[in-house]
C-alpha positions, 0 to 999 in steps of 0.5 A: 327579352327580360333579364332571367325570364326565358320564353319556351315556345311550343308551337303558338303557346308560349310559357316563361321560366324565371330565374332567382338564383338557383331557383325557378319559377315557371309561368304557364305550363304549355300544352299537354306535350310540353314536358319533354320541353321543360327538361329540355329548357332547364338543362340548357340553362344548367338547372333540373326540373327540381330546381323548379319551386313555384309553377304560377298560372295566368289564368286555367284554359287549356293550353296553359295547363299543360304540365301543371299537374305533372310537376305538382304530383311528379316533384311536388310544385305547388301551382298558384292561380288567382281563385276565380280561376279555379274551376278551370284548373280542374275543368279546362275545357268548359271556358266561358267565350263571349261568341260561338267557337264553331263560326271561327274555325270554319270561316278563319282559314288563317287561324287553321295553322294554330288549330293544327298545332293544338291539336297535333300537340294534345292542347285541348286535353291537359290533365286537371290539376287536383291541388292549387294554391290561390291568390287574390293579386300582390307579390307572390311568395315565388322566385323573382317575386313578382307581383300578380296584378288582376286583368278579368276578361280573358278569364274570370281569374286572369292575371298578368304578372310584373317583374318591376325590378326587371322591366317586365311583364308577362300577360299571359293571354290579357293582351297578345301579339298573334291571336290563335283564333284568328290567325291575326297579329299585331297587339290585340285581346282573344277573339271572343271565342275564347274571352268570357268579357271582352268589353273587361278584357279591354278595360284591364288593358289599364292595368297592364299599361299602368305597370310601364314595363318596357317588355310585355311577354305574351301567351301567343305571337312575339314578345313586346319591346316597346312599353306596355302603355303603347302595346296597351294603346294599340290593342285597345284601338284594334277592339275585340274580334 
C-alpha cells in the first residue's frame, strides 16, 4: 500500500483515506452501510471524522456514494467529482451501461457472492448528494494534493487520482482487479453492465498507465503492485465483457 493512503474495504467496495498531516482526504464513500466503517477507520489511525477536509468522488455510481452525503450535510465536507459526473451524484441509480444488466445477474453465478453483499449492505440505495463542487482535472485544492486525471468510460465523468509524491494512483473503477458483475479477477475494465463506453473505458487505460504509479489502488478486488503500464497492459489484453 502507499505511504499515508489506507484502503477500507466493505465488502467488494473499496474506498481510501489519505493522510497530510493531520488532515484527511477521503476518496469514494462506500456503500450506504459505510459509516460505521469511516468512524472506525479514522480512530484506528488516531484521527476523527472531523479531521476529514475534502471527501473526492471518482466518479457518481452507487456504491461510491455511500456516506458522501452524510459527511457534506453532518460535518460540513465539501464533495468534489468531475462535472460530467453530476447527474449521477443526485440520481446514482440511473448509470449509462454499454449491455443489458439483467443477462448477468442470471447467467453469472460467480458474481452472486458480490450481488449479495451490495444488497446486504444497501449499495444500491445511497442518499443523493444535494451540493458538490466540480472539477474538470488537475491538482485538486485537498489534502495530498493529488492530481485528477480524467478516464471516461466507466463513467461519463470518471477520474483516477494520482499521488506522484507517493507513487500511486487510486483509479476508482477506470480499471479493476475483481470485477462485481462477473465475479472475475485479474486486471480488467467493468463489464458493460455497468460502463457507458467500453471502447473509452479501454482507451483511458493510457492515461493510467501514462502516470507510472508503482501501486494502482482499485474500487473492487486488491491493490496493484507492479506499475500501472503493466496492470494497464493486461486489462487492455483482457478487452471488455
Amino acid at each position: 500500500m502507499a505511504e499515508g493512503i489506507h484502503c477500507v474495504r466493505d465488502g467488494y467496495v473499496n474506498w481510501f483515506i489519505v493522510e497530510d498531516g493531520r488532515q484527511l482526504t477521503v476518496v469514494d464513500a462506500g456503500v450506504a452501510g459505510s459509516w460505521g466503517s469511516l468512524k472506525r477507520a479514522t480512530r484506528l489511525l488516531g484521527r476523527r471524522p472531523e479531521d476529514i477536509r475534502a471527501l473526492v468522488l471518482t466518479h457518481g455510481h452507487f456504491d461510491h456514494l455511500g456516506f458522501a452525503e452524510q459527511l457534506r450535510s453532518r460535518l460540513g465536507v465539501p464533495v468534489h467529482i468531475h462535472e460530467n459526473d453530476v447527474p449521477l451524484t443526485r440520481h446514482p441509480r440511473q448509470y449509462g451501461h454499454a449491455r443489458a444488466r439483467t443477462p448477468y445477474l442470471l447467467t453469472q453465478p460467480k458474481a452472486l457472492p458480490a450481488v449479495t453483499s451490495f444488497l446486504w449492505r444497501r449499495a444500491w440505495w445511497p442518499t443523493p448528494v444535494r451540493e458538490v463542487h466540480r472539477f474538470q482535472g488537475g491538482e485538486l485544492p485537498v489534502p495530498g494534493a493529488p492530481r485528477a486525471v480524467p478516464t471516461p468510460g466507466h463513467t461519463l465523468g470518471h477520474c483516477v487520482l494520482h499521488f506522484p509524491d507517493r507513487g500511486a494512483v487510486i483509479a476508482g473503477d477506470a480499471v479493476v482487479t475483481f470485477d462485481p458483475y462477473r465475479g472475475t479477477y485479474g486486471p480488467q475494465i467493468v463489464s458493460g453492465a455497468a460502463t457507458v463506453d467500453e471502447e473509452r473505458a479501454l482507451t483511458s487505460l493510457d492515461a493510467i498507465a501514462g502516470t507510472g504509479a508503482r501501486t494502482v489502488l482499485v474500487g473492487h478486488g486488491d491493490p496493484w503492485e507492479d506499475g500501472a503500464e503493466a496492470l494497464a497492459a493486461l486489462a487492455l489484453r483482457n478487452g471488455p465483457s
